[in-house]
PDB file with one MODEL, atoms N, CA, C and O in Angstrom:
MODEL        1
ATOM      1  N   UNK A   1       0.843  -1.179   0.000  1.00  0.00           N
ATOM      2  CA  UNK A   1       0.000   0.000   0.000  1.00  0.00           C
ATOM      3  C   UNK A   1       0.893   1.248   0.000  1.00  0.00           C
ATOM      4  O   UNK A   1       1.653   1.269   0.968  1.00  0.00           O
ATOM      5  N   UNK A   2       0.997   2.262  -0.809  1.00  0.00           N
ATOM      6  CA  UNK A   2       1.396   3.375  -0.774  1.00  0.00           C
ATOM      7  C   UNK A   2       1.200   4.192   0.315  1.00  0.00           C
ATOM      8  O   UNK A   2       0.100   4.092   0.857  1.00  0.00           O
ATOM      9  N   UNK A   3       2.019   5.003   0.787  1.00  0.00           N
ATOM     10  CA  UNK A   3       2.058   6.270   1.885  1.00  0.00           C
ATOM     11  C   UNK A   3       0.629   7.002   1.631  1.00  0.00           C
ATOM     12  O   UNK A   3      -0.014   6.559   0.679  1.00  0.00           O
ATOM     13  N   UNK A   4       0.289   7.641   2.073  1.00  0.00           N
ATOM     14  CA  UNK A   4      -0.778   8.497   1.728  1.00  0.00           C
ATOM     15  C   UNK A   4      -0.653   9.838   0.920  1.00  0.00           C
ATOM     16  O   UNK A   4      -1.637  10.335   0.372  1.00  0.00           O
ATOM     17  N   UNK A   5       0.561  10.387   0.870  1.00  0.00           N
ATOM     18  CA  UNK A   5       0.923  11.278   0.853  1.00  0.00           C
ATOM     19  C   UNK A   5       1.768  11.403  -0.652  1.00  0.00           C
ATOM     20  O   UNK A   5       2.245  12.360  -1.263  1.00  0.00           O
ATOM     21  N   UNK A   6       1.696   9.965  -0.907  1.00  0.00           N
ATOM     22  CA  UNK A   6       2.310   9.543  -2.231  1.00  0.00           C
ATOM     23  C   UNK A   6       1.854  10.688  -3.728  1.00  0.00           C
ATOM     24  O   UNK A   6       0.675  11.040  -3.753  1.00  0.00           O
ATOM     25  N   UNK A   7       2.623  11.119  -4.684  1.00  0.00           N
ATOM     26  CA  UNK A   7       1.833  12.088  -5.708  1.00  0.00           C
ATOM     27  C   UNK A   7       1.727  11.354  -6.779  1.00  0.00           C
ATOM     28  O   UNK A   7       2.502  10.398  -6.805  1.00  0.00           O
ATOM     29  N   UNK A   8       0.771  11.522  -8.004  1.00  0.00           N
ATOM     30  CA  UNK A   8       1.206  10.689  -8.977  1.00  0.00           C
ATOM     31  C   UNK A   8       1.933  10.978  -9.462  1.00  0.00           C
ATOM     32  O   UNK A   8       2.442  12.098  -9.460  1.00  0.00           O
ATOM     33  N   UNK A   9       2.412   9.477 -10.409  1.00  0.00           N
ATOM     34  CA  UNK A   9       3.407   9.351 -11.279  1.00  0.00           C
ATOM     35  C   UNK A   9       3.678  10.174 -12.038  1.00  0.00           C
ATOM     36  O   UNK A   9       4.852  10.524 -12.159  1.00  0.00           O
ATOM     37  N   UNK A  10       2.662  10.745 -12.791  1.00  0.00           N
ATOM     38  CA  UNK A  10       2.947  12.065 -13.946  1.00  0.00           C
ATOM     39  C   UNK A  10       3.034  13.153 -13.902  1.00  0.00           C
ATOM     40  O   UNK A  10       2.686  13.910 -14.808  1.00  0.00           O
ATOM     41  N   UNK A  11       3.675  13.593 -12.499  1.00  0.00           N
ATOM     42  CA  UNK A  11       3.496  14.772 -11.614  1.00  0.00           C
ATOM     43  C   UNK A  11       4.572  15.614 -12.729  1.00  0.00           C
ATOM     44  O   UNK A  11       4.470  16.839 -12.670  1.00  0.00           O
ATOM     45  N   UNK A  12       5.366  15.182 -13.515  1.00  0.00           N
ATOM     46  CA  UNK A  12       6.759  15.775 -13.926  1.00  0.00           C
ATOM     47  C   UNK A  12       6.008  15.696 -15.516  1.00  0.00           C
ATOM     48  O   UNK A  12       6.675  16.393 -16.280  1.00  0.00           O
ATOM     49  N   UNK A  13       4.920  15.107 -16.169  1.00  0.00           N
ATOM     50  CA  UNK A  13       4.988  15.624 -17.627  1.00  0.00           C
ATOM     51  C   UNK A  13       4.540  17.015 -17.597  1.00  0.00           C
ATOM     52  O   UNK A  13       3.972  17.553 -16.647  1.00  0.00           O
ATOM     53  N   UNK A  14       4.879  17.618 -18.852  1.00  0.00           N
ATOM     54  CA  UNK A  14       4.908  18.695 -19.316  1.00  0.00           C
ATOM     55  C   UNK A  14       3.665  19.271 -19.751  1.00  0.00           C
ATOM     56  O   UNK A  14       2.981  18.712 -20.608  1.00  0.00           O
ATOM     57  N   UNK A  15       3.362  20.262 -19.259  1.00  0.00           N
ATOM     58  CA  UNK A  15       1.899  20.811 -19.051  1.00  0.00           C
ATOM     59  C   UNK A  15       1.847  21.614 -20.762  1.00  0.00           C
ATOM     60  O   UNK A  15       2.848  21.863 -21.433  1.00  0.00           O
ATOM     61  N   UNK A  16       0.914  21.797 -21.024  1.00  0.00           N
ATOM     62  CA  UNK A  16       0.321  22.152 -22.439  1.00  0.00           C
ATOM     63  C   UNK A  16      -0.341  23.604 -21.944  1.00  0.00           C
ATOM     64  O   UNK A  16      -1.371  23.879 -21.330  1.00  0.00           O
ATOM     65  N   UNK A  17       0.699  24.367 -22.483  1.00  0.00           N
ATOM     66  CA  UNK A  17       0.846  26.137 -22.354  1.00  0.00           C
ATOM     67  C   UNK A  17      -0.979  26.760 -22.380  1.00  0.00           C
ATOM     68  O   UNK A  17      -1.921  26.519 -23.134  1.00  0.00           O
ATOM     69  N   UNK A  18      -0.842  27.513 -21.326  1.00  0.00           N
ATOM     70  CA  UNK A  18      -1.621  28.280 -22.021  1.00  0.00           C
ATOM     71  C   UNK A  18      -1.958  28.944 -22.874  1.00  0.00           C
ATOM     72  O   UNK A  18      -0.827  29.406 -23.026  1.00  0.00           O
ATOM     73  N   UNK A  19      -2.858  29.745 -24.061  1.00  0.00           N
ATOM     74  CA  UNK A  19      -3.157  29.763 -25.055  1.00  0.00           C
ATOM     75  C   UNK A  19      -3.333  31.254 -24.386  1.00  0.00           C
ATOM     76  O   UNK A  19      -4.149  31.499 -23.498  1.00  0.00           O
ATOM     77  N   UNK A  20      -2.029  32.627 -25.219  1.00  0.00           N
ATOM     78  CA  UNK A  20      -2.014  34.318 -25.016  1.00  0.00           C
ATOM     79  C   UNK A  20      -3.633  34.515 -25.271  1.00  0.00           C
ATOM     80  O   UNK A  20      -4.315  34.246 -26.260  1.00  0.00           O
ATOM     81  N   UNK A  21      -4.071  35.237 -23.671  1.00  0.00           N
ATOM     82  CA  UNK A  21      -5.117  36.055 -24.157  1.00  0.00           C
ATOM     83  C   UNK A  21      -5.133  37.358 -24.907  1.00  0.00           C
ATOM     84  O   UNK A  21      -6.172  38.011 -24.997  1.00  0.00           O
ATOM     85  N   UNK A  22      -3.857  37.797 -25.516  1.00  0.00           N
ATOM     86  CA  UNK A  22      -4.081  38.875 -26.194  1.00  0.00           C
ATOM     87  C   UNK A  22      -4.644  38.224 -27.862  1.00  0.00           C
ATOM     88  O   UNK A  22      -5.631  38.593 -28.499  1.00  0.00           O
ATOM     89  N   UNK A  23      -3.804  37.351 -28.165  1.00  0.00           N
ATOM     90  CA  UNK A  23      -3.456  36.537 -29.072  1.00  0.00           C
ATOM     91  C   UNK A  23      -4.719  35.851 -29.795  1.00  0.00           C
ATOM     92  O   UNK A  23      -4.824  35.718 -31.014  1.00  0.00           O
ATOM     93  N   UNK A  24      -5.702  35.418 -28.791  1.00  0.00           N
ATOM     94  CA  UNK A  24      -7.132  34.284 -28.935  1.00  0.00           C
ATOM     95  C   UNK A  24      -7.901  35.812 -29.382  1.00  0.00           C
ATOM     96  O   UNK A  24      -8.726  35.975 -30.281  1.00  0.00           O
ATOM     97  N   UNK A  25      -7.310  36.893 -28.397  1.00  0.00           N
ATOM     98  CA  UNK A  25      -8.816  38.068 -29.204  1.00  0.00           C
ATOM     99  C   UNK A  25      -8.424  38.739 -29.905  1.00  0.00           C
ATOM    100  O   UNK A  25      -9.024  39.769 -30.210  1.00  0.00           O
ATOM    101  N   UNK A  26      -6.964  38.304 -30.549  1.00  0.00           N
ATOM    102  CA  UNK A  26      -7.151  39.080 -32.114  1.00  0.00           C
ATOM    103  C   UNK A  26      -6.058  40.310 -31.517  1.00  0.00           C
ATOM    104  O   UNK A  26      -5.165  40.440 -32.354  1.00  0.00           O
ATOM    105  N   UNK A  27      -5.918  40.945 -30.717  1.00  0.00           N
ATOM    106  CA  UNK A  27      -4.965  42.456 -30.489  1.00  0.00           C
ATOM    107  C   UNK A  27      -3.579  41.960 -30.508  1.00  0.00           C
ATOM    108  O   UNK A  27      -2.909  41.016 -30.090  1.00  0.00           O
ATOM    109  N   UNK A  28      -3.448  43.222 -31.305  1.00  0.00           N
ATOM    110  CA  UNK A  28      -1.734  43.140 -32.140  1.00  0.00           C
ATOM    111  C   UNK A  28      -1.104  44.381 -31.111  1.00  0.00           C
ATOM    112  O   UNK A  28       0.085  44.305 -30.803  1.00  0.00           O
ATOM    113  N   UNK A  29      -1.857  45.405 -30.645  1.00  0.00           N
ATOM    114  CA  UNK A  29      -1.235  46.452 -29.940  1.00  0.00           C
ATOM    115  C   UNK A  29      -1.705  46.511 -28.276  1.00  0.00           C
ATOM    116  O   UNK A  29      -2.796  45.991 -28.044  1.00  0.00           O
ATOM    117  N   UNK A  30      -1.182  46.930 -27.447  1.00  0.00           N
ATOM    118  CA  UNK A  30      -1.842  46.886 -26.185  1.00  0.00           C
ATOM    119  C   UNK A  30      -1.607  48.536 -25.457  1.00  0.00           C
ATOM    120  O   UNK A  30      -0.700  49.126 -24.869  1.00  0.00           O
ATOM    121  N   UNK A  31      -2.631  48.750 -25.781  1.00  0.00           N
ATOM    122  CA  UNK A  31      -2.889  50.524 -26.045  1.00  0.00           C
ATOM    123  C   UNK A  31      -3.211  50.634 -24.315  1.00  0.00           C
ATOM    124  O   UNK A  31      -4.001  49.928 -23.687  1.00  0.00           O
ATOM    125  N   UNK A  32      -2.310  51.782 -23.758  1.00  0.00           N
ATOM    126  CA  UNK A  32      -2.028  51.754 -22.354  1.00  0.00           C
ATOM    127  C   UNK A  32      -3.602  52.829 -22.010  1.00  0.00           C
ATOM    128  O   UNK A  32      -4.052  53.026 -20.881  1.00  0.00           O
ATOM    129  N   UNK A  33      -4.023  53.228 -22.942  1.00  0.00           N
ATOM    130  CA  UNK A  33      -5.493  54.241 -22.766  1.00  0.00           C
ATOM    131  C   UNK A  33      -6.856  52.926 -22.690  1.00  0.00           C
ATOM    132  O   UNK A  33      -8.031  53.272 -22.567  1.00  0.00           O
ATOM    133  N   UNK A  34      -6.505  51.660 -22.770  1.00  0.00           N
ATOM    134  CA  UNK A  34      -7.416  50.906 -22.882  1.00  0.00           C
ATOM    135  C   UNK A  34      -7.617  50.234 -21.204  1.00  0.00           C
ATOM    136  O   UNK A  34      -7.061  49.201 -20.831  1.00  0.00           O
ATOM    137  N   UNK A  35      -8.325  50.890 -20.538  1.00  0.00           N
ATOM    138  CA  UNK A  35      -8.077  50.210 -19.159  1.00  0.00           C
ATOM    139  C   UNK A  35      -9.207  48.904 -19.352  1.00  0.00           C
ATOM    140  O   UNK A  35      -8.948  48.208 -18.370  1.00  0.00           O
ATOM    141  N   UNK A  36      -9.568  48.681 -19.597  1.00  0.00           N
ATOM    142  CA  UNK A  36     -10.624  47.193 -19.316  1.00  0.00           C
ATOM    143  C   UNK A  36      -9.481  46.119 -20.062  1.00  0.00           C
ATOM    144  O   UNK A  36      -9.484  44.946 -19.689  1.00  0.00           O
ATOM    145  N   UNK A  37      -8.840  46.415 -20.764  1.00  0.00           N
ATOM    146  CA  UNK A  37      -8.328  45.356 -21.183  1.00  0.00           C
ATOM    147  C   UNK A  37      -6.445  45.187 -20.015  1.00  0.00           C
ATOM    148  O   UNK A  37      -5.747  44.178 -19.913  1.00  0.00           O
ATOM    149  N   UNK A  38      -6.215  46.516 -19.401  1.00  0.00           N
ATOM    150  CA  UNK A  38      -4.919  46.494 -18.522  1.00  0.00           C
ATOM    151  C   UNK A  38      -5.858  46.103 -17.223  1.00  0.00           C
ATOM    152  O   UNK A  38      -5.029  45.305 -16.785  1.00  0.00           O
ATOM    153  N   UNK A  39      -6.607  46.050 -16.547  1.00  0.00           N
ATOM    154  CA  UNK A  39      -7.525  45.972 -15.390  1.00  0.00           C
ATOM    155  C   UNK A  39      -6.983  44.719 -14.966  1.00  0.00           C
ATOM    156  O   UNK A  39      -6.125  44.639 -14.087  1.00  0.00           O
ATOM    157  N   UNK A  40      -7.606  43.456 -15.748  1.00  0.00           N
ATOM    158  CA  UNK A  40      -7.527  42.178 -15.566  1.00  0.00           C
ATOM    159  C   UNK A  40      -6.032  41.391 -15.138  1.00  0.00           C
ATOM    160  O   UNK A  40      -5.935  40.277 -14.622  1.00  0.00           O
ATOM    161  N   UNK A  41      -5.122  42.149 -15.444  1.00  0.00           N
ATOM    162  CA  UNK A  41      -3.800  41.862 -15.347  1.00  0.00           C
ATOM    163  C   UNK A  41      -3.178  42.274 -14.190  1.00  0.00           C
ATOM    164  O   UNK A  41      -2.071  41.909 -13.793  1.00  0.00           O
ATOM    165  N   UNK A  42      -4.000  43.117 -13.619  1.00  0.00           N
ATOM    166  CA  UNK A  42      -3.256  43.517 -12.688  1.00  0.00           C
ATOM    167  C   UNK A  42      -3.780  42.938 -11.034  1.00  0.00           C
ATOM    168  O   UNK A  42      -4.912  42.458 -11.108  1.00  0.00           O
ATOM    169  N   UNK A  43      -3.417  42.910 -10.150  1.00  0.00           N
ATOM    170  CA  UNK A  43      -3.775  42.469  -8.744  1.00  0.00           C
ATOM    171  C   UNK A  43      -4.664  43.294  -8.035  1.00  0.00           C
ATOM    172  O   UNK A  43      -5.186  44.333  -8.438  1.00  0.00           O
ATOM    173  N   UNK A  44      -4.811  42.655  -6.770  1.00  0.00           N
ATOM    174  CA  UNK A  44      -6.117  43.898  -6.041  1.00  0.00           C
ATOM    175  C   UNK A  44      -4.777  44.991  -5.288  1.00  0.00           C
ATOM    176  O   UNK A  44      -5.230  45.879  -4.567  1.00  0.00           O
ATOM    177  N   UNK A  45      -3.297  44.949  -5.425  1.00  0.00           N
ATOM    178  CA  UNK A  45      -2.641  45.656  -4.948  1.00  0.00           C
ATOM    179  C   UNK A  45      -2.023  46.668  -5.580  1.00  0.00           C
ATOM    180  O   UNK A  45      -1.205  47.462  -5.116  1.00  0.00           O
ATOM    181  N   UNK A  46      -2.755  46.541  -7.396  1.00  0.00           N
ATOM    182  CA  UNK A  46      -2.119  47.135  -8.846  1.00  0.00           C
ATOM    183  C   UNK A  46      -0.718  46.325  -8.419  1.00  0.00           C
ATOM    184  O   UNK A  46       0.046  46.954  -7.688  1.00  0.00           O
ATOM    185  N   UNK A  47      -0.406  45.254  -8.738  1.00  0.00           N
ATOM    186  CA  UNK A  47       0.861  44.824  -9.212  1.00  0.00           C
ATOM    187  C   UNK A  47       0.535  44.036 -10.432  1.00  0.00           C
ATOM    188  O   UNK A  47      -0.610  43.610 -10.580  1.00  0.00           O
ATOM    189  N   UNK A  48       1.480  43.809 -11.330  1.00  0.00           N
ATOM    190  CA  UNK A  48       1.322  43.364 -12.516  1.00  0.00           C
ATOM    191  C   UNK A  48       1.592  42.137 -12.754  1.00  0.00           C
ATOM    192  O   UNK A  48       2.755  41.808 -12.988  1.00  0.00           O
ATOM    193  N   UNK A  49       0.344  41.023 -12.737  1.00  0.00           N
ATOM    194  CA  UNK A  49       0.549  39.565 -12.364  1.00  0.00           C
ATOM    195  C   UNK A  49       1.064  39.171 -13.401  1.00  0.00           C
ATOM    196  O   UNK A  49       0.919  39.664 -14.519  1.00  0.00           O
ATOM    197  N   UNK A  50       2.037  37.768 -12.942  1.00  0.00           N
ATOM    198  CA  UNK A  50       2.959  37.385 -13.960  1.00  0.00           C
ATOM    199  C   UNK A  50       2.624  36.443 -14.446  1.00  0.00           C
ATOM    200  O   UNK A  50       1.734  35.667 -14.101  1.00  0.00           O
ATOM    201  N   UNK A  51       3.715  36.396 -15.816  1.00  0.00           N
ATOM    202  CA  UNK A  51       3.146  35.416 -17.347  1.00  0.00           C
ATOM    203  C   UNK A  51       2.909  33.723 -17.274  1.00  0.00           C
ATOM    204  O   UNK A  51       2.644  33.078 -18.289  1.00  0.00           O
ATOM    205  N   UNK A  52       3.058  33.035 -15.781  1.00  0.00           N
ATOM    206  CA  UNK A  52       2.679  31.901 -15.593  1.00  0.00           C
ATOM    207  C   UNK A  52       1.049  32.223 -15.191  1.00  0.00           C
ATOM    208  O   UNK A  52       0.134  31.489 -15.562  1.00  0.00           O
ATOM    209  N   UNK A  53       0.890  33.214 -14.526  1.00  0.00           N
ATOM    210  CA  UNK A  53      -0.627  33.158 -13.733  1.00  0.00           C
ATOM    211  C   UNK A  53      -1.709  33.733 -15.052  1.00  0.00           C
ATOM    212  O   UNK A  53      -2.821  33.226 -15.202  1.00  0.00           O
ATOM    213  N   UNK A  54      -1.266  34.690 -15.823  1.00  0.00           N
ATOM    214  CA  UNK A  54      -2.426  35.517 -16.731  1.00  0.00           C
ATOM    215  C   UNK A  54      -1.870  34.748 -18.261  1.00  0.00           C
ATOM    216  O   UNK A  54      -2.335  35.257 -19.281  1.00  0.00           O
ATOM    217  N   UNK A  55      -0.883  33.529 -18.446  1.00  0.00           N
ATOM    218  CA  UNK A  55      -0.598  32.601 -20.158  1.00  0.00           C
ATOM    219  C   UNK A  55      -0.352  33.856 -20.518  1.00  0.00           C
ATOM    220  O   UNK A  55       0.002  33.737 -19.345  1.00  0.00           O
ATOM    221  N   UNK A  56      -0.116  35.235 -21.017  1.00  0.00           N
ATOM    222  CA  UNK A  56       0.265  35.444 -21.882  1.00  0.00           C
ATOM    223  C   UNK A  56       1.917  35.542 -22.151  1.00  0.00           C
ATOM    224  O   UNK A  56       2.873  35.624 -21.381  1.00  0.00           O
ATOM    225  N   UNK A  57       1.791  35.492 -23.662  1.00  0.00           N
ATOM    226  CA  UNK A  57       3.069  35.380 -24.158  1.00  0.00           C
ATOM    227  C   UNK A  57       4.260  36.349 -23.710  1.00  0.00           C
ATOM    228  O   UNK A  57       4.105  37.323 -22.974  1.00  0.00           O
ATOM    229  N   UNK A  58       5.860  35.800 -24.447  1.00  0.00           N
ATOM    230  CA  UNK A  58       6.726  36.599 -23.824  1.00  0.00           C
ATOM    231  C   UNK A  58       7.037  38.082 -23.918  1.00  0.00           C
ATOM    232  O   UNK A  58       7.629  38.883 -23.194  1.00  0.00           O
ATOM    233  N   UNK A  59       6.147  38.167 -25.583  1.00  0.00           N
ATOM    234  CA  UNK A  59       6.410  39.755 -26.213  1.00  0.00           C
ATOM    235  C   UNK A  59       4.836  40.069 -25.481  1.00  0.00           C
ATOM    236  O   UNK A  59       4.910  41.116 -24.838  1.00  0.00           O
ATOM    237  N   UNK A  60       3.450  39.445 -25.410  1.00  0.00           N
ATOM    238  CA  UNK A  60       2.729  40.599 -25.095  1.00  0.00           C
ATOM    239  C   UNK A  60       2.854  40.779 -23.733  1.00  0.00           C
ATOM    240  O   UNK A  60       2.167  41.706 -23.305  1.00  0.00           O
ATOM    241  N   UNK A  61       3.748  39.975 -22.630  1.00  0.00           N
ATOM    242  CA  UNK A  61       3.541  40.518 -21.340  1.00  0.00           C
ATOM    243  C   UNK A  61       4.618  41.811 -21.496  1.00  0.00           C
ATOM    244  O   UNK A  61       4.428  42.642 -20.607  1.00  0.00           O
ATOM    245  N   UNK A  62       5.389  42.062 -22.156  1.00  0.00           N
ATOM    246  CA  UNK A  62       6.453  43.115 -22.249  1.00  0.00           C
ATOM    247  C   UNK A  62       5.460  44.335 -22.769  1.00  0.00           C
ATOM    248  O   UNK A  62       5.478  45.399 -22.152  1.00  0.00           O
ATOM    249  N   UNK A  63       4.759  44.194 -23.697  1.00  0.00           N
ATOM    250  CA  UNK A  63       3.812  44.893 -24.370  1.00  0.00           C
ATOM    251  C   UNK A  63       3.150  45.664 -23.004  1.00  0.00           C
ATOM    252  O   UNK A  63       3.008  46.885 -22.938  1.00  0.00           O
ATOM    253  N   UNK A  64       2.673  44.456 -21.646  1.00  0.00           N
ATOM    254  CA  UNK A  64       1.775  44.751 -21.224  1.00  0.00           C
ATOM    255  C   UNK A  64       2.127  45.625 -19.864  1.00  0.00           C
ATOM    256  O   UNK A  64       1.501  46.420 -19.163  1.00  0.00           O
ATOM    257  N   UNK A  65       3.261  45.143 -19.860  1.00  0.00           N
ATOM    258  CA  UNK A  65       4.453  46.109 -18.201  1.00  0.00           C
ATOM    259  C   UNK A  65       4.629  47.565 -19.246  1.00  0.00           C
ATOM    260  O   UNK A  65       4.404  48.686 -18.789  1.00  0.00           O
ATOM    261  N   UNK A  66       4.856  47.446 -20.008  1.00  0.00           N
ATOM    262  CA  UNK A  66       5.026  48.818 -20.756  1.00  0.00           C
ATOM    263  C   UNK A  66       3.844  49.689 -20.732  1.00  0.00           C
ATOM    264  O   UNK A  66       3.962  50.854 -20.352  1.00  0.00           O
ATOM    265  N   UNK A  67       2.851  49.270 -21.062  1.00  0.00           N
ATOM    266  CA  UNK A  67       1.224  49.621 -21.280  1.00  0.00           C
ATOM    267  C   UNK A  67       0.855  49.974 -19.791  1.00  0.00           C
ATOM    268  O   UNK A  67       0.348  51.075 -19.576  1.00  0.00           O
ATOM    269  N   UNK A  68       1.026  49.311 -19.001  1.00  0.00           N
ATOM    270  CA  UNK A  68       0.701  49.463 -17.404  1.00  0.00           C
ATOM    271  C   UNK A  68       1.719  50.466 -16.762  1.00  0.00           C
ATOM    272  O   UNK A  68       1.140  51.092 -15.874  1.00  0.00           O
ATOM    273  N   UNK A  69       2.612  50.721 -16.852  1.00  0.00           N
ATOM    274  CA  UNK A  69       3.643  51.757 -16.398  1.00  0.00           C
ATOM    275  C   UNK A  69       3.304  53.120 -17.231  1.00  0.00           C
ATOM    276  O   UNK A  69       3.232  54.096 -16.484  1.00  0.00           O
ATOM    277  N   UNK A  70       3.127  53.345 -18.322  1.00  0.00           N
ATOM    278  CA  UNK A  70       2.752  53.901 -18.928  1.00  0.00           C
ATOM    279  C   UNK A  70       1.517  54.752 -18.898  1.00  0.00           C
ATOM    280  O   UNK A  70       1.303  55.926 -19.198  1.00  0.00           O
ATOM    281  N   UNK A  71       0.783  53.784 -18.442  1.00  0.00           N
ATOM    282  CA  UNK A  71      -0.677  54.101 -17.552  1.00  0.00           C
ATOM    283  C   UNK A  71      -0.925  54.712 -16.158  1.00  0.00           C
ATOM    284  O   UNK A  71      -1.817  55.468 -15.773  1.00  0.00           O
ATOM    285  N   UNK A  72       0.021  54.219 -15.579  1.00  0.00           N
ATOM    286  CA  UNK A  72       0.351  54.807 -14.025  1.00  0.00           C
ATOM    287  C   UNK A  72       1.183  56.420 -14.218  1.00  0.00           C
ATOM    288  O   UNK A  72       1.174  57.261 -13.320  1.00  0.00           O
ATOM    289  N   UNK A  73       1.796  56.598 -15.414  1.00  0.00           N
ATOM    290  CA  UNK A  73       2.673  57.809 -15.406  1.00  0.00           C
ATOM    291  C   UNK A  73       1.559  58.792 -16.206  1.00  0.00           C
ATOM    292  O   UNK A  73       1.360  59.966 -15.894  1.00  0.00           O
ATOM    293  N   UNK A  74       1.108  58.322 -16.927  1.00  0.00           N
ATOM    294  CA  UNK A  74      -0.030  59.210 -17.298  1.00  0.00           C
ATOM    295  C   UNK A  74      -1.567  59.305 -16.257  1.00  0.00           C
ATOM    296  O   UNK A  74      -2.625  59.787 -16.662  1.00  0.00           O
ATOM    297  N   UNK A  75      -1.390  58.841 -15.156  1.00  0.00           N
ATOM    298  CA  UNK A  75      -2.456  58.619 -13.740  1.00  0.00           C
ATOM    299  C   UNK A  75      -3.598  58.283 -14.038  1.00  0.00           C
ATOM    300  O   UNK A  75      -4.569  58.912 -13.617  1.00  0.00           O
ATOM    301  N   UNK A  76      -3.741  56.926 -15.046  1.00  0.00           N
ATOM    302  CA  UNK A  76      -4.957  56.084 -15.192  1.00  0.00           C
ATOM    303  C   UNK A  76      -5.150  55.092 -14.466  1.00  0.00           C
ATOM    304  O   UNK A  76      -6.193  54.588 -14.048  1.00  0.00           O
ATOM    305  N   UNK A  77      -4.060  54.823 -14.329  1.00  0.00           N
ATOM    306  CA  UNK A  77      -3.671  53.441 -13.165  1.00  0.00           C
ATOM    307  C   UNK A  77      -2.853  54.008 -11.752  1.00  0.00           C
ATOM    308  O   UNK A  77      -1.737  54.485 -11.959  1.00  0.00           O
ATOM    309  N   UNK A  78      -3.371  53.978 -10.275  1.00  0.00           N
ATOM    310  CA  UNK A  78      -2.681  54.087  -9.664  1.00  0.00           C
ATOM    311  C   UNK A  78      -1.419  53.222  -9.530  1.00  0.00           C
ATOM    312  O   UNK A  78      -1.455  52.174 -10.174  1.00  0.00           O
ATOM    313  N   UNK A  79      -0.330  53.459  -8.827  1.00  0.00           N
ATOM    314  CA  UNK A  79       0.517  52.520  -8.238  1.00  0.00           C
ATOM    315  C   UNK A  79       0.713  51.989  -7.327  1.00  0.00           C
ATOM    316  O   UNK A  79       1.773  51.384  -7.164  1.00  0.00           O
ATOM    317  N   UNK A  80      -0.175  52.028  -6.480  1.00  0.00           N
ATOM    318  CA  UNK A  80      -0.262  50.985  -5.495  1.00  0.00           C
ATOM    319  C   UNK A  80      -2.021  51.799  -4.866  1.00  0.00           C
ATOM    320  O   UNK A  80      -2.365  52.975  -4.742  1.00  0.00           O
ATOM    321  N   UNK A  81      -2.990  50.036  -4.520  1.00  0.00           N
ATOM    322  CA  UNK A  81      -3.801  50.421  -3.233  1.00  0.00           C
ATOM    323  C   UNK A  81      -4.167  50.130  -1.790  1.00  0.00           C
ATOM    324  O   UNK A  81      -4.400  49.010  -1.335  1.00  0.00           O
ATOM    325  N   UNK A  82      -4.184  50.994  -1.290  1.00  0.00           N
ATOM    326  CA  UNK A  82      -4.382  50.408   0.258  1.00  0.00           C
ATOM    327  C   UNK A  82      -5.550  50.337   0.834  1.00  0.00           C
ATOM    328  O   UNK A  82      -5.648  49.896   1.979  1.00  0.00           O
TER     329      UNK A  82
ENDMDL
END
């Protein structure tokens, strides 16, 4: 009988990526004046959740720290809430 605590066997295959949500809806640009689409990305603390937790890709999360900083310097997005 196995431990209880035992994990399965296939704990180590290779997980099948998530699929960029910029990518599935079609946007080529990530326009920092578009807050419904920067909203979702970000935390309840405005930090900018990262590209394992929100799948997107390596160029649109760069797209998207750019777009979000960008947003905070033009004061659409705060930088932090308490």
């Amino acid at each position: 009988m196995p431990p209880r605590n035992a994990k399965p066997k296939d704990r180590n295959k290779p997980r099948k990526p998530k699929p960029c949500p910029f990518h599935t809806q079609g946007i080529e640009y990530i326009d920092y004046k578009d807050l419904s689409t920067l909203k979702p990305f970000l935390n309840e603390r405005a930090k900018i959740k990262a590209r394992r937790t929100t799948g997107a890709c390596a160029s649109c999360q760069k797209q998207l720290a750019a777009a979000v900083k960008n947003a905070r310097e033009m004061a659409l997005i705060p930088y932090t809430t308490r």
